[in-house]
TORBA-214354 format. One record per residue (C-alpha): x, y, z; residue number from 1. Coordinates in nm, 2 decimals. Layout:
# residues N
      X      Y      Z seq
      X      Y      Z NUM
...
//
This chain:
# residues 623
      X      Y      Z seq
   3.11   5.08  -5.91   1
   3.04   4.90  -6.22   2
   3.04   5.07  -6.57   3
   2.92   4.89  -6.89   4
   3.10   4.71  -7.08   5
   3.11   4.77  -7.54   6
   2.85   4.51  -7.66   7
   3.02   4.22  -7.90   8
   2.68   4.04  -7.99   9
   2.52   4.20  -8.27  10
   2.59   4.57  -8.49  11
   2.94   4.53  -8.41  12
   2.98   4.68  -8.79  13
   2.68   4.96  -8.68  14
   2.87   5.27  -8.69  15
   2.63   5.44  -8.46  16
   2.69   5.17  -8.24  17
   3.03   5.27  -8.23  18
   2.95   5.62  -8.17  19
   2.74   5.51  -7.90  20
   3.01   5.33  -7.71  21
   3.26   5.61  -7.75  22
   3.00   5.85  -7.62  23
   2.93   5.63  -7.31  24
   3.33   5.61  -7.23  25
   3.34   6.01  -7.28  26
   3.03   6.01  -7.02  27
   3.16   5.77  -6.76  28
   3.51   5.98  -6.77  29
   3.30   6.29  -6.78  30
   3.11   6.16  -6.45  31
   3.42   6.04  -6.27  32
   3.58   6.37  -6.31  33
   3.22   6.54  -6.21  34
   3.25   6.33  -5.93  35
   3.59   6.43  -5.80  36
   3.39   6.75  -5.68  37
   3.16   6.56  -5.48  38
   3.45   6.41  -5.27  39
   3.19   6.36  -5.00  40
   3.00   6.04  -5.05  41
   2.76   6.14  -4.83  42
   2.64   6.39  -5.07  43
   2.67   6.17  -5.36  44
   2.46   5.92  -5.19  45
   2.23   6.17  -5.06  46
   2.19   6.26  -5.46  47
   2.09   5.93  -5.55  48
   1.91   5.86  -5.25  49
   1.64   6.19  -5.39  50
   1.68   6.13  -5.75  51
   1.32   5.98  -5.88  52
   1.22   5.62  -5.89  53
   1.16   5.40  -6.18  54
   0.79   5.31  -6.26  55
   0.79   4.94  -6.09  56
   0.49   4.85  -6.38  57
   0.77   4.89  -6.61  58
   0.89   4.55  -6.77  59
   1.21   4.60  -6.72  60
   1.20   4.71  -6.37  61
   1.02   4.43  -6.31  62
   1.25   4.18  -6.46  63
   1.55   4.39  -6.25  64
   1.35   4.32  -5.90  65
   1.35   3.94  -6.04  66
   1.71   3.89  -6.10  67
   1.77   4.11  -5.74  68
   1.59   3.83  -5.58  69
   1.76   3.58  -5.66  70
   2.07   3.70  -5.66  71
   1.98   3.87  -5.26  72
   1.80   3.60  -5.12  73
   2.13   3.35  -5.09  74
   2.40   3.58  -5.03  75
   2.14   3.78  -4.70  76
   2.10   3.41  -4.64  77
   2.46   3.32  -4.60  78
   2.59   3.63  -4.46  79
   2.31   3.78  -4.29  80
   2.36   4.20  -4.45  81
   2.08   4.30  -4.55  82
   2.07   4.52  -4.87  83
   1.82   4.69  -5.05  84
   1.78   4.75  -5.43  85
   1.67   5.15  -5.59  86
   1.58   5.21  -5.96  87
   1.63   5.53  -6.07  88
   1.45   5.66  -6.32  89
   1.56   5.81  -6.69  90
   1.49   6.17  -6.53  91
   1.74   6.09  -6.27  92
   2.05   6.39  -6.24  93
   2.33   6.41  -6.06  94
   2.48   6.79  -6.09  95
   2.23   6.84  -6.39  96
   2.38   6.53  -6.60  97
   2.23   6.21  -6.67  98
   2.35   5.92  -6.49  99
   2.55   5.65  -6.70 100
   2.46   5.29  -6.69 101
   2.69   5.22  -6.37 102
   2.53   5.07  -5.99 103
   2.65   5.21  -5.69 104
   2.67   5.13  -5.37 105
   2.59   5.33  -5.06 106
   2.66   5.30  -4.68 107
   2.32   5.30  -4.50 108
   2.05   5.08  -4.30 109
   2.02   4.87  -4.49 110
   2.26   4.97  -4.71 111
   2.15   5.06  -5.09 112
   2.27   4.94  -5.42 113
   2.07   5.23  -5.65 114
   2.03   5.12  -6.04 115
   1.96   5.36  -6.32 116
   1.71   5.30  -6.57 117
   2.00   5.37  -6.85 118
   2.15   4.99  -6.77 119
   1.79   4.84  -6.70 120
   1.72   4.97  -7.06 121
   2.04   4.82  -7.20 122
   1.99   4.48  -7.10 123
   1.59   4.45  -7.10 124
   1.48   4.66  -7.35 125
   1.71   4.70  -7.66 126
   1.84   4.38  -7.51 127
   2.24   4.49  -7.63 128
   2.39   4.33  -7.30 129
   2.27   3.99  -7.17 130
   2.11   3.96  -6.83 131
   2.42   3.76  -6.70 132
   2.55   4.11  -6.72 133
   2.30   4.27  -6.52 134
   2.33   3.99  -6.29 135
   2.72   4.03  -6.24 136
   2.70   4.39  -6.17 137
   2.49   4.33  -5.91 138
   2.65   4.03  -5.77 139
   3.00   4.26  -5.78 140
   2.79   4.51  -5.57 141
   2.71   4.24  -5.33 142
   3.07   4.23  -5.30 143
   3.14   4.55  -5.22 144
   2.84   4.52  -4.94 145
   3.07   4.24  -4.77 146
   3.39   4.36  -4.81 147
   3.37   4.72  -4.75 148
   3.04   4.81  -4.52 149
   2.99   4.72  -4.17 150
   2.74   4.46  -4.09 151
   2.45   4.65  -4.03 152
   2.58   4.81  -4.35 153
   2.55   5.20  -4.19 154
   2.94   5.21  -4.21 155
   3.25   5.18  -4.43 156
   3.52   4.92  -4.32 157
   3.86   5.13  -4.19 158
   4.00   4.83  -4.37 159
   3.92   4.88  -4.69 160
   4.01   5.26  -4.67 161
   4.36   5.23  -4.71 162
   4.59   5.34  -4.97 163
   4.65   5.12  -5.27 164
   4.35   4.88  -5.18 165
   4.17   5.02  -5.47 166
   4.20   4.78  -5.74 167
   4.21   4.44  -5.47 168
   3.86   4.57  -5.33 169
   3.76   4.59  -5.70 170
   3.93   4.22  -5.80 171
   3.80   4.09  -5.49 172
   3.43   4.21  -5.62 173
   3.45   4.08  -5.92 174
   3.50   3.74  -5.83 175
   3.18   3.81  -5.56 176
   3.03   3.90  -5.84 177
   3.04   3.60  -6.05 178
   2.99   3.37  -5.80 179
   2.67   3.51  -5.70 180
   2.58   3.52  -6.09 181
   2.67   3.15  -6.10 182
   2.46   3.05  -5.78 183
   2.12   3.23  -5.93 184
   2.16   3.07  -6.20 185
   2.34   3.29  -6.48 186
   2.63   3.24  -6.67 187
   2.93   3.38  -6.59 188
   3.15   3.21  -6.87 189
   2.90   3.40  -7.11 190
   3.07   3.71  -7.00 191
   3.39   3.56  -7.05 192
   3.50   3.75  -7.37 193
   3.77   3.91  -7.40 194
   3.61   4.21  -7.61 195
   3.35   4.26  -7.38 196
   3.57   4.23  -7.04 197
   3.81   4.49  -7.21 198
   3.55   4.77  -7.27 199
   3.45   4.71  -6.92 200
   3.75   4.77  -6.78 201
   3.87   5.02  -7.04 202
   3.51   5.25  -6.94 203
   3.68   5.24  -6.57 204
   3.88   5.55  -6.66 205
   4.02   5.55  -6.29 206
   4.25   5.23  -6.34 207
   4.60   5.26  -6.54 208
   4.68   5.07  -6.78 209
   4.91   4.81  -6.62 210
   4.64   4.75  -6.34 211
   4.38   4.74  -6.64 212
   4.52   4.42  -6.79 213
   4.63   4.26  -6.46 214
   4.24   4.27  -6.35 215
   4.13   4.17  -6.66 216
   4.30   3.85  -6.67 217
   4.17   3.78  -6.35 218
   3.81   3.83  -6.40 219
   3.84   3.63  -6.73 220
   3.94   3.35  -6.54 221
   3.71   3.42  -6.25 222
   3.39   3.43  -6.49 223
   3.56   3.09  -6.66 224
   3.54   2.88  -6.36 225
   3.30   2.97  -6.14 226
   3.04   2.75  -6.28 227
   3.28   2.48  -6.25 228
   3.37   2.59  -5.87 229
   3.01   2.58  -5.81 230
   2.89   2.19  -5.95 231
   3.23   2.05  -5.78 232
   3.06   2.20  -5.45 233
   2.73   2.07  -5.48 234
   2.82   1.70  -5.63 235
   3.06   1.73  -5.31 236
   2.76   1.79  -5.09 237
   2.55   1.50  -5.27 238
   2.82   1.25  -5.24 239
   2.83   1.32  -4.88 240
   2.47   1.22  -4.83 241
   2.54   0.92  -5.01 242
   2.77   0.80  -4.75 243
   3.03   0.85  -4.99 244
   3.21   1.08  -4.77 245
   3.60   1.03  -4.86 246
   3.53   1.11  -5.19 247
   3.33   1.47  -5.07 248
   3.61   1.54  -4.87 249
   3.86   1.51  -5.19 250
   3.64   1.73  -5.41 251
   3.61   2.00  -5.14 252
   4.00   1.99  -5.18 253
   3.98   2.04  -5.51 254
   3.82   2.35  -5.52 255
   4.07   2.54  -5.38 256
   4.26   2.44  -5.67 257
   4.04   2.50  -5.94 258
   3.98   2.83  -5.88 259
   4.21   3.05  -5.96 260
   4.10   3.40  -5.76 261
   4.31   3.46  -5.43 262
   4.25   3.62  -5.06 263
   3.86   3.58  -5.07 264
   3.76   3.34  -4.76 265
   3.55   3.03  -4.89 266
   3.32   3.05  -4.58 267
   3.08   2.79  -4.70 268
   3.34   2.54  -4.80 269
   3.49   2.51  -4.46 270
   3.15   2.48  -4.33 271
   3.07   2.18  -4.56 272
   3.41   2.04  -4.50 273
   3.31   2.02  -4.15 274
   3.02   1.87  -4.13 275
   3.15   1.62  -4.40 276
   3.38   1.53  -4.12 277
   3.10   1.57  -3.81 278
   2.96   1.25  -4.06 279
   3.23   1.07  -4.12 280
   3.32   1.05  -3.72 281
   2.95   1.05  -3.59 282
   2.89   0.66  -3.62 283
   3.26   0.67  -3.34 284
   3.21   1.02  -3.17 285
   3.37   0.99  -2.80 286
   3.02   1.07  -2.66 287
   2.88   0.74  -2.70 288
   3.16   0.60  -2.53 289
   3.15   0.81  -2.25 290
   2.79   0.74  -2.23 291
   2.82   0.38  -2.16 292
   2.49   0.31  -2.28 293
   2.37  -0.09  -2.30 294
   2.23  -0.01  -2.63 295
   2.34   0.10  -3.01 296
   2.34   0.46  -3.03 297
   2.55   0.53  -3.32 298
   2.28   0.60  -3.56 299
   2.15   0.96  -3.37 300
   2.30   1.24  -3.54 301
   2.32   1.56  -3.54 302
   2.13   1.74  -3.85 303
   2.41   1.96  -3.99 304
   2.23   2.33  -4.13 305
   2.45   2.32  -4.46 306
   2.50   2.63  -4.67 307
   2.29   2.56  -5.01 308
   2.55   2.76  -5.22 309
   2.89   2.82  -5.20 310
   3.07   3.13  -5.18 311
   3.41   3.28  -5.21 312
   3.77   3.13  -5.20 313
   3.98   3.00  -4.96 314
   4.39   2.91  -5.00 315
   4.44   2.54  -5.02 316
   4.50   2.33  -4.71 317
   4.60   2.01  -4.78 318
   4.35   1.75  -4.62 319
   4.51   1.42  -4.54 320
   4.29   1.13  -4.35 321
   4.53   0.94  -4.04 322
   4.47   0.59  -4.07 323
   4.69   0.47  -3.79 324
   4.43   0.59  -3.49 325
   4.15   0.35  -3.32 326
   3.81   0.44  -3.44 327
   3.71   0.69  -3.15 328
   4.04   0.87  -3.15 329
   4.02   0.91  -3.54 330
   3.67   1.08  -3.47 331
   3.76   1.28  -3.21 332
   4.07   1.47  -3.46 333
   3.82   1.48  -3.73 334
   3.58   1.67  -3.49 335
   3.85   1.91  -3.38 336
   3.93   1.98  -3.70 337
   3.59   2.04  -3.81 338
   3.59   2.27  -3.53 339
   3.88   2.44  -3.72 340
   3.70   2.48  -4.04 341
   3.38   2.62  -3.87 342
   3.62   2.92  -3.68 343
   3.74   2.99  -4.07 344
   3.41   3.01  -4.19 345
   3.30   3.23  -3.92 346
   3.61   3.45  -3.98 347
   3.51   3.48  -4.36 348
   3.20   3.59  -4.30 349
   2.94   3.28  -4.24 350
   2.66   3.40  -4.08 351
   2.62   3.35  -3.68 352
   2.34   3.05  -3.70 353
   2.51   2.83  -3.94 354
   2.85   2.87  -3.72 355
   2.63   2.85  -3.40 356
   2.46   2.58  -3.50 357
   2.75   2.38  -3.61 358
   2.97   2.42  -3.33 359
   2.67   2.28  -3.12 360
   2.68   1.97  -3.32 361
   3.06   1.92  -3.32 362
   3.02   1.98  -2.92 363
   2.78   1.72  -2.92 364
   2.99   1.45  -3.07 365
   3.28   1.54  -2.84 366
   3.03   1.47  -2.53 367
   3.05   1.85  -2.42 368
   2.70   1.91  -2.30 369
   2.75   2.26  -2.15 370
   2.90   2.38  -2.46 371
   2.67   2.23  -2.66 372
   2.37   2.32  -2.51 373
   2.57   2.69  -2.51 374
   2.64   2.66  -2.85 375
   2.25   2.57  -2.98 376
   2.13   2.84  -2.77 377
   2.32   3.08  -3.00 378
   2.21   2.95  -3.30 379
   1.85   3.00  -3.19 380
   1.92   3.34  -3.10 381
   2.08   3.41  -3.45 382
   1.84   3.24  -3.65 383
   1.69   3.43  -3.98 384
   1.31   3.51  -3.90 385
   1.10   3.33  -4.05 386
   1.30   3.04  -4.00 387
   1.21   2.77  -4.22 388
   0.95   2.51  -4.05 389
   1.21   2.25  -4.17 390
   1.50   2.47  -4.01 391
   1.31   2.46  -3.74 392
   1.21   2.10  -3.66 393
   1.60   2.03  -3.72 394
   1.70   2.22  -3.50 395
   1.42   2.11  -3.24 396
   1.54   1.71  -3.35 397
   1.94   1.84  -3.21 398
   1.76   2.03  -2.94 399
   1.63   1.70  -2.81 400
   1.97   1.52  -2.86 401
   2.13   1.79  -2.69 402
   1.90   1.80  -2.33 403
   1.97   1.36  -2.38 404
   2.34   1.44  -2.38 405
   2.31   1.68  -2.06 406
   2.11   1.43  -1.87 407
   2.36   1.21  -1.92 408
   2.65   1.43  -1.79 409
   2.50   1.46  -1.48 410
   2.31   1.10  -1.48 411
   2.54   0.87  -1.60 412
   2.37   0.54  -1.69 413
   2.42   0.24  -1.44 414
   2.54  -0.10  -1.57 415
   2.22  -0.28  -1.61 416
   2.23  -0.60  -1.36 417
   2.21  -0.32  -1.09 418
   1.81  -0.38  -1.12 419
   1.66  -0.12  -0.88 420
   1.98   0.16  -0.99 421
   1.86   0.10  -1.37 422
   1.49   0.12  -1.30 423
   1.53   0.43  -1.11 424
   1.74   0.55  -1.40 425
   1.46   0.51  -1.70 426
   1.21   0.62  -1.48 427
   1.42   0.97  -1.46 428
   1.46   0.94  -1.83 429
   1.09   0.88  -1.90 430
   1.04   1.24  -1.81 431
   1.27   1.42  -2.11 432
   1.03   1.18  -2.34 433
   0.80   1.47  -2.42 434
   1.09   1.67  -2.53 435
   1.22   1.38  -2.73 436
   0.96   1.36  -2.96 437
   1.10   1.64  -3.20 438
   1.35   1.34  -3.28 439
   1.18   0.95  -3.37 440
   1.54   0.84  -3.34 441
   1.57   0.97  -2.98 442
   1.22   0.78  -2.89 443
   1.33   0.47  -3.00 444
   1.66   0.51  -2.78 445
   1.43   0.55  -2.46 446
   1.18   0.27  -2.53 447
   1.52   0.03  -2.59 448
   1.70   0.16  -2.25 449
   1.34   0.15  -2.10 450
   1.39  -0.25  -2.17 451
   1.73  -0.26  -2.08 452
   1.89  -0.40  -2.45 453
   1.82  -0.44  -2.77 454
   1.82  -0.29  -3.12 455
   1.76   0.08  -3.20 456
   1.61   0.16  -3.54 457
   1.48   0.49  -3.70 458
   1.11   0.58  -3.74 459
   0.91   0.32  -3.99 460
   0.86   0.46  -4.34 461
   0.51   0.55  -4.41 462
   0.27   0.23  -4.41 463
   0.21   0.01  -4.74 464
  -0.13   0.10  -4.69 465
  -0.07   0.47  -4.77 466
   0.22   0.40  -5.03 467
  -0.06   0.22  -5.23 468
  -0.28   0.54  -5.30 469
   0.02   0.65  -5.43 470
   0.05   0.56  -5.84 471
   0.40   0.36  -5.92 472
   0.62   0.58  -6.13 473
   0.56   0.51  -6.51 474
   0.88   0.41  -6.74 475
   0.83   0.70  -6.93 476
   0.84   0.95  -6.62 477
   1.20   0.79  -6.53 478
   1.33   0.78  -6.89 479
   1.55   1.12  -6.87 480
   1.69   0.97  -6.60 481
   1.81   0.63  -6.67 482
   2.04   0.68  -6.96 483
   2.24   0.42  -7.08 484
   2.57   0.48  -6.89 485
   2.76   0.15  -6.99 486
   2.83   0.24  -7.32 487
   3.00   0.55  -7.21 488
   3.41   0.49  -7.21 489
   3.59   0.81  -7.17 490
   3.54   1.09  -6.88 491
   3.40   1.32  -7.13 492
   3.16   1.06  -7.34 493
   2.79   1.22  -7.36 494
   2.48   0.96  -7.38 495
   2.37   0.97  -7.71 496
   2.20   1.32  -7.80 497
   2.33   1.51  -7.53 498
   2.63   1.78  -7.51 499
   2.93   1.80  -7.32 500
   2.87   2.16  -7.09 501
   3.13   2.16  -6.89 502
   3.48   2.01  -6.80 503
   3.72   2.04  -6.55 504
   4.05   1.81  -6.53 505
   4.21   1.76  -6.20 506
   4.53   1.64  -6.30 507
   4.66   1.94  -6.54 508
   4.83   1.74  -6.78 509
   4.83   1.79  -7.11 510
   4.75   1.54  -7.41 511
   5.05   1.42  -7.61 512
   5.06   1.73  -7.87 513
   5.05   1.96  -7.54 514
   4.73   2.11  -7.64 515
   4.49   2.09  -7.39 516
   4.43   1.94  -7.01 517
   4.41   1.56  -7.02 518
   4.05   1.44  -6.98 519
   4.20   1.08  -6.78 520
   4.07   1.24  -6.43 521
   3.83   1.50  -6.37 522
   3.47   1.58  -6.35 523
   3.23   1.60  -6.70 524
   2.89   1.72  -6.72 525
   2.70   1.67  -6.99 526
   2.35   1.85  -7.05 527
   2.05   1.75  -7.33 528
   2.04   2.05  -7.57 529
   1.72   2.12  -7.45 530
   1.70   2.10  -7.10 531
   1.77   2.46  -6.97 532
   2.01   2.23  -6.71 533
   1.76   2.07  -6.54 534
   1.90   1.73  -6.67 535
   2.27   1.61  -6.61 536
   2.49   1.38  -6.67 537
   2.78   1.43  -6.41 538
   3.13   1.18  -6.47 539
   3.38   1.17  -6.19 540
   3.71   0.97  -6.18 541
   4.00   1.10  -5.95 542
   4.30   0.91  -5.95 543
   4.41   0.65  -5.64 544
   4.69   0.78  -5.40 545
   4.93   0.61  -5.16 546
   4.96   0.89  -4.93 547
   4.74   0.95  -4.82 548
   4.56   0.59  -4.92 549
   4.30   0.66  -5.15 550
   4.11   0.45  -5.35 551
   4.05   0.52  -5.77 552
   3.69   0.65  -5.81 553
   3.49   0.61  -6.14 554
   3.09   0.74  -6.10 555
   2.85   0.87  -6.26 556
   2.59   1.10  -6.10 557
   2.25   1.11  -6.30 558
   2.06   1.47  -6.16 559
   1.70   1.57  -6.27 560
   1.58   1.94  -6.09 561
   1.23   1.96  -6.08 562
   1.10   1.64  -6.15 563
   0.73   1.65  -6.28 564
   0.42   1.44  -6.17 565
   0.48   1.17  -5.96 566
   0.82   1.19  -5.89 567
   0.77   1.54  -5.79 568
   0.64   1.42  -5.48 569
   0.82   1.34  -5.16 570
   0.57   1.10  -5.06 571
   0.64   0.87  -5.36 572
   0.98   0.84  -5.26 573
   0.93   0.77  -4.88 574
   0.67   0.50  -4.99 575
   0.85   0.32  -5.24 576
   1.25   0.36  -5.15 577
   1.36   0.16  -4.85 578
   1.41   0.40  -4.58 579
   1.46   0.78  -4.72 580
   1.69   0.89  -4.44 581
   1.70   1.25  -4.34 582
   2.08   1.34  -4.39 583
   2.12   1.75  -4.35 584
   1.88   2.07  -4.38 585
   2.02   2.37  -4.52 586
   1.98   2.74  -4.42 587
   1.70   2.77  -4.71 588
   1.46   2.51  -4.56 589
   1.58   2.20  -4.80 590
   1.59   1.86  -4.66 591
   1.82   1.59  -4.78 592
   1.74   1.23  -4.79 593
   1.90   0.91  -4.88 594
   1.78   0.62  -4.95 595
   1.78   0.31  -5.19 596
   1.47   0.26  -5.47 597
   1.59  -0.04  -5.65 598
   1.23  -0.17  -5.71 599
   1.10   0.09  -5.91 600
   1.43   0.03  -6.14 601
   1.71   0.33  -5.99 602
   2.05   0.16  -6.05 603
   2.19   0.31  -5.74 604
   2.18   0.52  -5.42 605
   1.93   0.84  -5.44 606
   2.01   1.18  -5.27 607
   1.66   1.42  -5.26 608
   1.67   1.78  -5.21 609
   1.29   1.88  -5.07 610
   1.12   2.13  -5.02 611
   0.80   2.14  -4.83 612
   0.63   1.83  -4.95 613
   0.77   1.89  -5.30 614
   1.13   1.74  -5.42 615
   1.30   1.96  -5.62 616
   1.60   1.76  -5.73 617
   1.67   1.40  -5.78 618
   2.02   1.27  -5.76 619
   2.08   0.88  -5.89 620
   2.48   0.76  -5.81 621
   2.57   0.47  -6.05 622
   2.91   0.34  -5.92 623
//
């Protein structure tokens, strides 16, 4: 249950302000007490469940439905619980009193988070709280929906009905809370005050005092790096597509450590980290070798279904990459332990597709056609409906991949100077072609075995004839994007104009007076003042080590969301980068791809996110 928090922005002199707040602690006590006599939630839920609706013309409840969305849409996504939002209206009662500005939760199918118009008015119409707020609350309802209700959310978990677990349930929601407030894009560390944390928890009359302040420090440092948790997980994601995949795997390590909330399963984390590792072992999985194939088939991958948003925590595990092993072997341990990963994320929650559909890949690599084929099946069965048409013709693409690796089991490919045995072969081949079309890759496997040898390349890029229709990007369109990074010394410079938004040191050290973390390794983002964050500037530079044997990185990430005209388009960057590579879908429908555009002047590798035939961010890594 959340209860609203003393305002600290303006009138904090405002007498009647004052009187306001100590009335609304009085009510909240009042309601809790009230509330002790309807022990049975049930009733309580029944209550809200026939208490009158908010008008939905209203602005407000408009603007409540708005922030629900986006704060729903991800977290049904990734867990697959479906919830549903209720506004109350002012008239609401409960017992004949007005409800406070709280949100509750209540068992159900789906289960129901019910909002009274007192908070909606708070926040959207004498605008005393910010939204952030709103968007917390609901996000620590979403919490409660994981932790404490039953899938199909009709139930309470027996779990979570134990003595004592009352203030973890509540710690644990909290940090839910802010994460899902980071991922829609609000602002947790604009919460983080300690006034306005402290009348929060102070309005929860429930909690004693000692429990009070213990929570508060955690939530304080939950809502102060969560944003933080958040980029580290999505540069991690974009490096990977870049092929830079050591360095992903080092910054999924390091979120563990930078956030500081405990016993919350990062499910989406352990799902990145393994499909980080499904890449790095995919170009020596055992299945090629066991395949025996007289052609190169190291570039057919699997298309990993990453989750577009991280979630949750998980307890460090140190991550450590075995140099010793051949190439094959060394894939085959990072596949098994990718498998790992996937069985914690399925444990913490991840939704049945994305674990389905990630064990089929992993199968896949390890030449286990029967459990892959087993495992893909699953994931089709799971799937969110609608599935995203690019959802889809990934998992179509691994379909195909998947029937090529069963043939094989049971039709192992004869050495080719065995003329008539080989012929006989790629004419039983030739019939999975129709099925190979969902994957160009695939096609241009058969046509080389068809011939016996030879090369194996991935589908052309789109003709010159159809990239010249398309305009060549103007200097000006590229301009917030190629800033001058080579005047830029320290982690934590900003290009000229710009702002340093964020900061997060990986060593813990402290400068020389013992003042603050040292800035020598870390990551640095740095925003123009005006560009709502759709520009960045992202530094990294994480130390070398010896054991494991890591080498010293020093990058720079440039990141433009939304990019207008021209390079809005996905077109213009298929026509006019060499080769934009399909890399990973995730649940949502976005496609990654990477490629190289050196002639229309990007210094370096590009990652696209796209969606539909629009790209909605562009990612430019300057080494």
């Amino acid at each position: 249950m959340e209860l609203l928090p003393e305002s600290t922005d303006n009138n904090e002199g405002d007498a009647m302000s004052r009187m306001d707040g100590l009335w609304l602690v009085l009510l909240l006590v009042l309601t809790f007490l009230s509330s002790s006599a309807l022990a049975d939630e049930a009733a309580w839920c029944e209550a809200l469940a026939d208490a009158p609706r908010a008008a939905s013309a209203d602005p407000g409840v408009k603007r409540t439905l708005e922030i629900w969305e986006r704060m729903n849409k991800p977290f049904n996504a990734v867990f697959g619980r479906s919830t549903a939002l209720t506004v109350l209206s002012g008239q609401a009662r409960i017992r004949d009193r007005p409800l406070p500005p709280n949100a509750y939760l209540c068992p159900g199918a789906p289960a129901t988070i019910f909002v009274p118009q007192s908070l909606i008015d708070l926040v959207a119409v004498k605008k005393k709280y910010p939204e952030d707020f709103l968007a917390f609350v609901l996000g620590h309802e979403l919490g409660h929906r994981f932790n404490d209700l039953s899938l199909d959310g009709s139930t309470r978990l027996k779990a979570f009905a134990r003595p004592g677990r009352g203030l973890e349930d509540e710690e644990l929601a909290d940090r839910i809370g802010a994460f899902h407030a980071a991922i829609a894009g609000f602002s947790p560390r604009r919460l983080a005050r300690e006034e306005t944390i402290g009348a929060f928890l102070t309005a929860e009359a429930e909690w004693r005092a000692a429990q009070t302040a213990s929570r508060k420090t955690n939530l304080l440092q939950t809502l102060e790096t969560f944003e933080a948790y958040e980029e580290l997980y999505q540069t991690a994601l974009t490096l990977a597509f870049a092929d830079q995949r050591e360095i992903a795997l080092r910054l999924l390590a390091w979120v563990d450590e930078v956030v500081q909330g405990r016993g919350v399963p990062l499910a989406e984390v352990k799902l990145a980290r393994a499909h980080v590792l499904m890449m790095d072992a995919a170009p020596f999985a055992p299945w090629m070798q066991e395949a025996r194939l007289p052609v190169d088939v190291s570039q057919l991958r699997c298309l990993p279904v990453y989750a577009e948003h991280t979630a949750l925590w998980e307890e460090p595990k140190y991550f450590g990459r075995t140099r010793a092993l051949g190439p094959i072997e060394r894939a085959r341990q990072q596949l098994l332990e990718a498998r790992t990963h996937v069985q914690f994320a399925a444990a913490a929650g991840m939704d049945k597709f994305s674990v389905a559909a990630a064990q089929s890949c992993i199968s896949f690599y390890l030449s286990e056609a029967a459990d892959a084929k087993r495992w893909l099946a699953e994931s089709l069965n799971a799937a969110p409906s609608p599935l995203a048409e690019t959802v889809r013709a990934a998992m179509e693409s691994n379909q195909a991949l998947t029937t090529f690796l069963s043939f094989l089991s049971r039709h192992p490919a004869p050495a080719v100077e065995e003329r008539d045995a080989y012929a006989k072969w790629t004419r039983l081949l030739a019939k999975l072609k129709p099925e190979a079309v969902a994957n160009p890759q695939l096609l241009g496997t058969f046509d080389a075995l068809a011939r016996g040898a030879g090369d194996v390349s991935e589908s052309a890029p789109a003709s010159a004839s159809t990239c010249r229709e398309k305009p060549v990007a103007r200097a000006s369109d590229l301009t917030p994007m190629l800033v001058d990074t080579r005047r830029l010394r320290g982690l934590s410079d900003c290009p000229t104009g710009w702002k340093l938004d964020l900061f997060v040191s990986f060593d813990g050290k402290t400068d020389e007076a013992g003042r603050a973390p040292s800035r020598e390794y870390g990551m640095a983002v740095c925003v123009p003042p005006d560009s709502g964050g759709e520009r960045k500037l992202i530094s990294l530079r994480l130390h070398d080590t010896s054991s494991p044997s890591y080498r010293m990185v020093d990058l720079r990430l440039l990141q433009l969301d939304n990019p207008p005209g021209v390079l809005g388009e996905e077109a213009f960057w298929r026509c006019h980068c060499d080769r934009m590579e399909k890399r990973g879908v995730s649940g949502q429908g976005r496609i990654a791809y990477f490629g190289r555009c050196w002639e229309i002047g990007l210094p370096g590798d590009v990652v696209l996110l796209a969606d539909g035939q629009r790209v909605v961010q562009v990612n430019v890594l300057i080494e």
